[in-house]
N, C-alpha and C positions, 0 to 999 in steps of 0.2 A: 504494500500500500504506500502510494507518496503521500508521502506526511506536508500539508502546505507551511506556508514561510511560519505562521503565527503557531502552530505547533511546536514548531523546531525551536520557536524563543521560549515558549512553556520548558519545552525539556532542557536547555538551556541555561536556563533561570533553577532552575532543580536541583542541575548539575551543579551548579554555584555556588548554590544555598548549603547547597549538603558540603560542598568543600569547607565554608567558612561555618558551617553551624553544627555541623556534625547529623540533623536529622533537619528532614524538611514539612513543613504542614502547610496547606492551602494557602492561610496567612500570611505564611512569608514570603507565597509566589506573587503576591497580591503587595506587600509590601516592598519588594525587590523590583516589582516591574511597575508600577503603580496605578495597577487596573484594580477595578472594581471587584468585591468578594464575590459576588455573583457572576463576573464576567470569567474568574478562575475557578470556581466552584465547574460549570459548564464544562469548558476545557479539560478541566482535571478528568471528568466523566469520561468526555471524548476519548482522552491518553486510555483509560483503564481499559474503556472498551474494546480500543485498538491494540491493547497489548504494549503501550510505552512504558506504562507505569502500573507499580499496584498501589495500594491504601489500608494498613492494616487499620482495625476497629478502633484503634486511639487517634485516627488520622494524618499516620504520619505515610509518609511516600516516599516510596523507594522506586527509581529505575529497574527497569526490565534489561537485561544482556540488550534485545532491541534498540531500547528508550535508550539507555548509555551510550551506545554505538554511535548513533543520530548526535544526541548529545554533546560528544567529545569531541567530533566532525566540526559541528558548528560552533563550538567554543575556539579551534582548534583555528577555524578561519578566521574567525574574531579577531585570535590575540598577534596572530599573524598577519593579516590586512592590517590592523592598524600601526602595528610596528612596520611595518610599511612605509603607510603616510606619515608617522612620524617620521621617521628618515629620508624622505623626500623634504621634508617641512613645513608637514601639515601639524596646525595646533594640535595639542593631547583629544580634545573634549568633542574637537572635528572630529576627527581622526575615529575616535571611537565610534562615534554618530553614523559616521559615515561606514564603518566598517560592519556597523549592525546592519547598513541594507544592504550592502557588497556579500556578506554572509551565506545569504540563503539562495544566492541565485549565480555566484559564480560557478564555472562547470569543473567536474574535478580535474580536465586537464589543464586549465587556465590557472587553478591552484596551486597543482603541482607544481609547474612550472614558477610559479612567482618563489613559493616556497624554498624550489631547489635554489632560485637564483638570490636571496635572500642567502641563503645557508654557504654558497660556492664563494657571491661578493663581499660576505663580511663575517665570514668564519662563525658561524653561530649555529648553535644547537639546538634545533625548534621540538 
């Protein structure tokens, strides 16, 4: 199933949260991305349905092998597109902004390719 752009930032945001918080619940996808409790409540449904994510009975949420996968992809582009434009000399807050919509729609070959050249011009370990 292709997961659309605003899915991929749910698990995203997940991924995130669980890095910095150690367990993630609807509220903090809600206060991370700063949508509405009900506009993540919905989504969250959506994930579980689809097999991204589960929700144990206390509410907290854990990625699926799937969800993760997606996930670490799009995070993966993220912190990579914007290390980018900041090396180009794009502002930090640009650069970020800009790399949330570059994210979800560049093609994995156009990635790859940024990435290796990223890694070859300036000796870095992505």
């Amino acid at each position: 199933m292709k997961l659309q752009e605003s899915g991929e930032m749910y698990l995203e945001a997940i991924l995130v949260v669980s890095q910095n918080k150690g367990s993630v619940r609807s509220i903090d996808v809600s206060e991370y991305l700063g949508y509405s409790k009900p506009s993540v409540s919905r989504a969250i449904h959506l994930l579980i349905d689809s097999g991204y994510i589960t929700m144990d009975d206390g509410g907290m949420i854990t990625l699926t092998p799937s969800g993760t996968e997606v996930a670490e992809k799009i995070y993966e582009r993220h912190k990579v597109i914007s290390q980018l434009l900041m090396m180009l000399g794009v502002d930090e807050k640009t650069a970020i902004d800009d790399a949330c919509k570059i994210e979800h729609d560049i093609s994995d070959a156009s990635f790859e390719a940024i990435k290796k050249h990223i890694q070859w011009e300036h000796h870095l370990e992505i």
